[in-house]
C-alpha positions as CSV (number, residue, x, y, z in Angstrom):
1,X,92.3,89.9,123.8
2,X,93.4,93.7,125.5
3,X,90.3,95.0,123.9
4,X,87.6,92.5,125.2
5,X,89.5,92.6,128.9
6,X,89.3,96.4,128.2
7,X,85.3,95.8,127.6
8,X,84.8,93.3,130.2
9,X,86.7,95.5,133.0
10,X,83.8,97.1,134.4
11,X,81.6,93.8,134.9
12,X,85.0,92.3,136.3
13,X,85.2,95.3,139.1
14,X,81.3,94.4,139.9
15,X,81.5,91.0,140.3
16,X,84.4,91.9,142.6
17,X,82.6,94.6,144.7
18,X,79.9,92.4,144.9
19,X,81.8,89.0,146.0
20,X,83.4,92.0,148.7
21,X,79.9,92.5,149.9
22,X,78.1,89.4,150.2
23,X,81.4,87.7,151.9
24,X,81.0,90.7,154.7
25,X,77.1,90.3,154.7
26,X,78.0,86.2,155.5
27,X,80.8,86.9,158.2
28,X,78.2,89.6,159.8
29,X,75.3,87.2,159.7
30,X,76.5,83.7,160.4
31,X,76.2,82.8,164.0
32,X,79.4,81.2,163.3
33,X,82.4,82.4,161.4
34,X,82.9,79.5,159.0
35,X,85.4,81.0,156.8
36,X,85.7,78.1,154.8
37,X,81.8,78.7,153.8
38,X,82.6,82.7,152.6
39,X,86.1,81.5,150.5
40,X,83.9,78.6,148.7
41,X,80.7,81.1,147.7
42,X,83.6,82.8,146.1
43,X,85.5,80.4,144.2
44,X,82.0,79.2,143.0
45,X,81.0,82.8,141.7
46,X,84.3,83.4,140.2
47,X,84.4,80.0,138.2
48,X,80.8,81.4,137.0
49,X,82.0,84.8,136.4
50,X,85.4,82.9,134.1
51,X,83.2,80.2,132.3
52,X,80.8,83.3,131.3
53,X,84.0,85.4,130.4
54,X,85.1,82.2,128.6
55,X,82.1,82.4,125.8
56,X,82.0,85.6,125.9
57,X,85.2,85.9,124.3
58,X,84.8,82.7,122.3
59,X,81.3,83.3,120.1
60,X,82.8,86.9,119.8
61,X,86.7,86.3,118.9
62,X,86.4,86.9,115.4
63,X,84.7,90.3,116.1
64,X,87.8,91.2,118.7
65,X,90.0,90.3,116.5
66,X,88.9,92.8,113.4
67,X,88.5,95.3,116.0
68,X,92.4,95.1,116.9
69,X,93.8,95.2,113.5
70,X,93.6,97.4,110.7
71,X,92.2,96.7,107.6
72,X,94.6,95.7,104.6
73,X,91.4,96.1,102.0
74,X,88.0,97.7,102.0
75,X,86.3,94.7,101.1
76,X,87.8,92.9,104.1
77,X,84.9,94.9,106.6
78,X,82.5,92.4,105.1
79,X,84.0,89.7,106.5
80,X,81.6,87.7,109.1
81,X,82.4,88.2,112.7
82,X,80.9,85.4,114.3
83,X,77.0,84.3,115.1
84,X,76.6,86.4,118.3
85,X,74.0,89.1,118.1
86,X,76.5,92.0,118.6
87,X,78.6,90.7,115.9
88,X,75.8,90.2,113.4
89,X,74.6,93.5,113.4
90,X,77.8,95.1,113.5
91,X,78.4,92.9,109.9
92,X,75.1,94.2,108.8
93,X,76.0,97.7,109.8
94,X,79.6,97.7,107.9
95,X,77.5,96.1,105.0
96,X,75.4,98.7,104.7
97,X,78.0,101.4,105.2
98,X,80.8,99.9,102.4
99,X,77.5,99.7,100.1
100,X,76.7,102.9,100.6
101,X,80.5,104.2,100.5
102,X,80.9,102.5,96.9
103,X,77.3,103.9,95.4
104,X,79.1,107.8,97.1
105,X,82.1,106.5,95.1
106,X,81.0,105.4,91.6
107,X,78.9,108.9,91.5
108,X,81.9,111.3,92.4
109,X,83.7,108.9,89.6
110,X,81.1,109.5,87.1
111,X,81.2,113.2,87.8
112,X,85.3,113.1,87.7
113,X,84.8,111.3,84.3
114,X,82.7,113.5,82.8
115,X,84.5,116.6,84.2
116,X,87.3,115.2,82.2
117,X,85.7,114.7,79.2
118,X,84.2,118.3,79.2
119,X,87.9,119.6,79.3
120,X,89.4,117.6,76.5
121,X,86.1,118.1,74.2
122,X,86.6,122.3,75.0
123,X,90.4,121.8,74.8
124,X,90.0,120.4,71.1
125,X,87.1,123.5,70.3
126,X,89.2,125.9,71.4
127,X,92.4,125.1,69.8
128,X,90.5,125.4,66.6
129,X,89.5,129.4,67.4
130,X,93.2,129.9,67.9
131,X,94.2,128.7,64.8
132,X,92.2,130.5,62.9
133,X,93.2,133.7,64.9
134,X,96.6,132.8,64.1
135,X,96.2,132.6,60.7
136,X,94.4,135.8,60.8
137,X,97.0,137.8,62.5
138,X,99.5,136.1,59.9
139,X,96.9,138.0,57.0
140,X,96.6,141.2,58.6
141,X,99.4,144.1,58.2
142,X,100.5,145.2,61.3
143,X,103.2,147.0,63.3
144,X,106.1,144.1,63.9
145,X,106.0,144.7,67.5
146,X,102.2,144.3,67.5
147,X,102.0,141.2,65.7
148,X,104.7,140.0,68.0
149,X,102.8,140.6,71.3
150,X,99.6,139.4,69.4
151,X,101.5,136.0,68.9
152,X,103.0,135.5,72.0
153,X,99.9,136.0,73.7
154,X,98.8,132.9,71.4
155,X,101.6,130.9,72.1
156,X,100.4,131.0,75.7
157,X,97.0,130.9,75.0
158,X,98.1,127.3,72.9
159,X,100.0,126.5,76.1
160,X,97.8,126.8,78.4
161,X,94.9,124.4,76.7
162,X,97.9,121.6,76.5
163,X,98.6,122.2,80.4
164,X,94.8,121.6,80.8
165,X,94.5,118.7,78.3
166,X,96.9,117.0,79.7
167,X,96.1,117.7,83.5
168,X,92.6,115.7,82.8
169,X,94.4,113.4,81.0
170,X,96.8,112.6,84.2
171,X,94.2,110.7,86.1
172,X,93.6,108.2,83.5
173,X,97.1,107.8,83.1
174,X,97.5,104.1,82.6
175,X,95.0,104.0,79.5
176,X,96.8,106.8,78.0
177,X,100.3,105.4,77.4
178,X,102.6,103.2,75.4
179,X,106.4,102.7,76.6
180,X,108.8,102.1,74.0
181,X,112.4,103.3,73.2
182,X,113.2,106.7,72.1
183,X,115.8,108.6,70.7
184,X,116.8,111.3,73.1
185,X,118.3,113.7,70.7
186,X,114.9,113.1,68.2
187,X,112.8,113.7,71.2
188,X,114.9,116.7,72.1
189,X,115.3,118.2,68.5
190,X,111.4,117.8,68.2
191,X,110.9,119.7,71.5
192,X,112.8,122.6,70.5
193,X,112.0,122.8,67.1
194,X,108.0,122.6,68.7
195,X,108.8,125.9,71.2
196,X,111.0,127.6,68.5
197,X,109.0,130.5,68.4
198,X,109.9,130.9,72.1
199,X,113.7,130.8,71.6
200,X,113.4,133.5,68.8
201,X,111.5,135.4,70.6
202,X,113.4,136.0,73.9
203,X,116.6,135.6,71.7
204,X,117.6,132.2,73.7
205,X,119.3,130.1,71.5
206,X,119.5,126.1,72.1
207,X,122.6,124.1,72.5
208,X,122.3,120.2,72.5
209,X,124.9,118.3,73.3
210,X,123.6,114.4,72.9
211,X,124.8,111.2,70.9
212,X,122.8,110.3,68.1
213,X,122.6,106.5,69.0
214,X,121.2,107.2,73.0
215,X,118.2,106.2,73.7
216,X,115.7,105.7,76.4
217,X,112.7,103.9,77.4
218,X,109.7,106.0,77.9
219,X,106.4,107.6,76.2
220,X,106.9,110.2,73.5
221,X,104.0,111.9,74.4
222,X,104.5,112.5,77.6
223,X,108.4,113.0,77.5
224,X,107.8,115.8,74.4
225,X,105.2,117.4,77.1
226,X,107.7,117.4,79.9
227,X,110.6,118.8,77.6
228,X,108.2,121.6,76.6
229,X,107.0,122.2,80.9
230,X,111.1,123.0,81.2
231,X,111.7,124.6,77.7
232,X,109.1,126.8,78.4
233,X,110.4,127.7,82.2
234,X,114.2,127.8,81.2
235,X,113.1,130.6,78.1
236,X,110.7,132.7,80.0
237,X,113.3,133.0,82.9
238,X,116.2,134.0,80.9
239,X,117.0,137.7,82.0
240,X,118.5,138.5,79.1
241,X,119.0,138.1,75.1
242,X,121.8,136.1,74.0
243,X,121.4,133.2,77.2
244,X,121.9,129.6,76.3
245,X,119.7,126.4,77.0
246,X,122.0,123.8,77.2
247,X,120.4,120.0,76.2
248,X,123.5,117.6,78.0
249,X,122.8,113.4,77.8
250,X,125.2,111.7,79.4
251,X,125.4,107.8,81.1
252,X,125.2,107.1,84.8
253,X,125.7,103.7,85.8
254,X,123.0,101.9,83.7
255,X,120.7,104.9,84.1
256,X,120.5,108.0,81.2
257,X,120.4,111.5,82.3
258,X,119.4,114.5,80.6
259,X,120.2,118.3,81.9
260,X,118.7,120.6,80.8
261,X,120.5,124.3,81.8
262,X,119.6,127.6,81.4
263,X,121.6,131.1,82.2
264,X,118.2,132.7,83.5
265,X,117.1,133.9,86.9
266,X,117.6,131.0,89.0
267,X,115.7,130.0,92.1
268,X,115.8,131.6,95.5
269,X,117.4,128.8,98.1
270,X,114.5,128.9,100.5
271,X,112.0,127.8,97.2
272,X,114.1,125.3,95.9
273,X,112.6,122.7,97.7
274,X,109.4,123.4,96.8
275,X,108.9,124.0,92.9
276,X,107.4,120.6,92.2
277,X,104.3,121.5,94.3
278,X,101.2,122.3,92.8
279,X,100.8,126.4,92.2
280,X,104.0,127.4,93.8
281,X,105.5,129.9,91.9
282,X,107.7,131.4,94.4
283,X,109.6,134.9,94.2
284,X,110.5,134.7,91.1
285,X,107.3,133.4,89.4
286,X,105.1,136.5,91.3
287,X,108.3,139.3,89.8
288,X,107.8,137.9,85.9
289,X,103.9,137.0,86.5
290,X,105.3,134.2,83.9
291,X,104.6,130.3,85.8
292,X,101.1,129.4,87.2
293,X,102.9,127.1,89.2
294,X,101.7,123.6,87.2
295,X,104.2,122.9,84.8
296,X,106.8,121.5,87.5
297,X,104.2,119.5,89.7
298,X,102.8,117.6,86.6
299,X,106.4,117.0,84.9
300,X,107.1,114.8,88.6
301,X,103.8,113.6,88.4
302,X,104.8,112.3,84.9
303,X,107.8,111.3,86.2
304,X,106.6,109.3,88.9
305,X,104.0,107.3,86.6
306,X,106.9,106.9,84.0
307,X,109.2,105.6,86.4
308,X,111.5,108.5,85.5
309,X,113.4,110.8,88.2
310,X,113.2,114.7,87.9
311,X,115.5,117.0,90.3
312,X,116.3,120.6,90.1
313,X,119.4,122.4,90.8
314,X,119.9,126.0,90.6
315,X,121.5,129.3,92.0
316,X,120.0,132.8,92.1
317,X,121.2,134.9,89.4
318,X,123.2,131.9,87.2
319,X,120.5,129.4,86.5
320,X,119.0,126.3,86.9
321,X,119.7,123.2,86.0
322,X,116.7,120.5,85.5
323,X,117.5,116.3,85.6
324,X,115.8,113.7,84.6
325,X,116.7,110.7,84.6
326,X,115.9,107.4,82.7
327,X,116.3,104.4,85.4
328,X,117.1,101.2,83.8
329,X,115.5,98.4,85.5
C-alpha cells in the first residue's frame, strides 16, 4: 500500500493544485459567490479521483505486493501479477530475465564441472610421474642428505595434488561421502603412520593418547584428509628436533573431542583469528615459506559439511593446540 501511495503522490498533488485552481477560477467568475457550488465540484472530482485510485490499486495489488517484499525463491519472480498492462509486461520481463539468468547459470556450471574434472583426471596423471620418480630416487646412490631433500620435495609435491584433488572435490561434496562410525585411534594411527615420513624427518615423534573402544560418526576420507591438513602444520612448525605431537580424545558431554598439540612455533595473537581463511598464512607461514594458506580453510570447510567443529588455540613460542569436535546429535 506505501509503495502505490508513494506512486500515486504526484497525480494526488495535481488533482489538488488543480481542484485549488478551478475553485478560485469559479469564485472569480461567478456573478455570485455560491460557495456551496465550488465545495460540491470538489467533492465530485475527489470521489472521481478515489474511485480511480480505488482500481488502480485493485487490478494492480498483486504487483504492489511483490514489489514490497522480498523474494523467498527465485522461481517465485514468475509468479503472475495481475491482468493490468503494467503488470503483464513486467511478468514477461522477469520471465525473460530468470530464463536467461538460468541458461548464464547452467553454462558457468558446465564450465565449473568440467574445470573439476580436468583437475582430478591431471591429479591422477601426475601422481603416477611421482611414483615413478620416487622409486627412481630409491634406485639411484646418492649422498643421504641429497636423497633426503629429493624426498621431501616429493612428499610435498604428493601433498600438494591431494590439497588440489580434494579442493575440486569440495564442491560436489554431498555425492562424495558416506557417514558411518569410526574408530578414532584407527583413524588416528592410520594418519600418522600415512605422514610418518614427516615425523622422521623433522625428528617429531607422535604421542596418542585415545581409548581403543571411542568412536565417532563421520567420513574416513575426509577425517584421514583433515588429520593429515594438521599433522602436516603441527610437524612443519616444530622449531626444533625432539618436539611432541600430542593425539588427546576425551568425552564432552555427549560430544568427542580430539586435540591435537604440538611444541612448535605457535601463532601470533593478532592472526589467531584468522587462520581458517583461505591463503592466510600469517607471520609465521611467510618466516618458514612452509603453509599456502589452504590446509586450515578446507579442514572448517570439511568441518562444516560434516557437522564437525574445528577451533584453534595456541601461544607464540609453546604451540598450538587444534579441536575438533564430533557433535552428537
Amino acid at each position: 500500500m506505501k509503495l502505490f501511495l508513494r506512486e500515486q503522490l504526484p497525480l494526488i498533488l495535481f488533482y489538488t493544485g488543480q481542484v485549488i485552481l478551478v475553485s478560485l477560477w469559479y469564485w472569480v467568475a461567478a456573478e455570485e459567490h455560491t460557495v456551496s457550488a465550488v465545495v460540491y465540484g470538489a467533492l465530485l472530482g475527489l470521489v472521481m479521483l478515489l474511485l480511480y485510485l480505488a482500481y488502480r490499486y485493485y487490478s494492480q495489488r498483486r504487483l504492489y505486493a511483490r514489489l514490497e517484499s522480498p523474494l523467498g525463491e527465485m522461481d517465485q519472480s514468475l509468479n503472475e501479477l495481475g491482468e493490468a498492462p503494467l503488470a503483464e509486461a513486467l511478468s514477461d520481463l522477469l520471465r525473460n530475465q530468470f530464463q536467461l539468468y538460468k541458461n548464464e547459470l547452467y553454462g558457468t556450471q558446465q564450465k565449473l564441472e568440467n574445470h573439476a574434472a580436468f583437475i582430478n583426471r591431471w591429479v591422477h596423471q601426475m601422481k603416477t610421474p611421482v611414483s615413478v620418480i620416487q622409486l627412481s630416487l630409491q634406485d639411484l646412490d646418492l649422498e643421504d642428505e641429497v636423497s633426503e631433500g629429493m624426498q621431501e620435495e616429493i612428499d610435498r609435491l604428493k601433498k600438494g595434488l591431494e590439497m588440489a584433488l580434494y579442493t575440486s572435490r569440495l564442491d560436489k561434496f554431498e555425492q562424495d561421502f558416506k557417514v558411518e562410525g569410526i574408530h578414532l585411534r584407527d583413524a588416528v594411527e592410520n594418519a600418522v603412520a600415512e605422514n610418518r615420513q614427516w615425523f622422521i624427518r623433522k625428528q617429531v615423534y607422535p604421542e596418542i593418547s585415545i581409548a581403543i573402544d571411542m568412536s565417532v560418526i563421520s567420513d574416513a576420507k575426509w577425517l584421514a584428509f583433515m588429520l593429515g591438513q594438521v599433522i602436516v602444520n603441527a610437524v612443519n612448525y616444530s622449531e626444533s628436533p625432539g618436539k611432541k605431537v600430542q593425539f588427546i580424545a576425551y568425552l564432552l558431554g555427549l560430544n568427542t573431542v580430539l586435540e591435537i598439540k604440538d611444541e612448535g612455533i605457535g601463532i601470533a595473537k593478532e592472526d589467531l583469528g584468522r587462520v581458517f581463511d583461505p591463503y592466510f598464512t600469517g607471520n609465521q607461514g611467510r618466516q618458514y615459506h612452509e603453509s599456502t594458506g589452504m590446509g586450515l580453510f578446507l579442514v572448517r570447510e570439511v568441518c562444516n559439511k560434516l557437522g564437525h567443529q574445528v577451533e584453534i588455540e595456541s601461544v607464540l613460542g609453546e604451540g598450538t593446540t587444534v579441536k575438533f569436535v564430533f557433535i552428537q546429535y
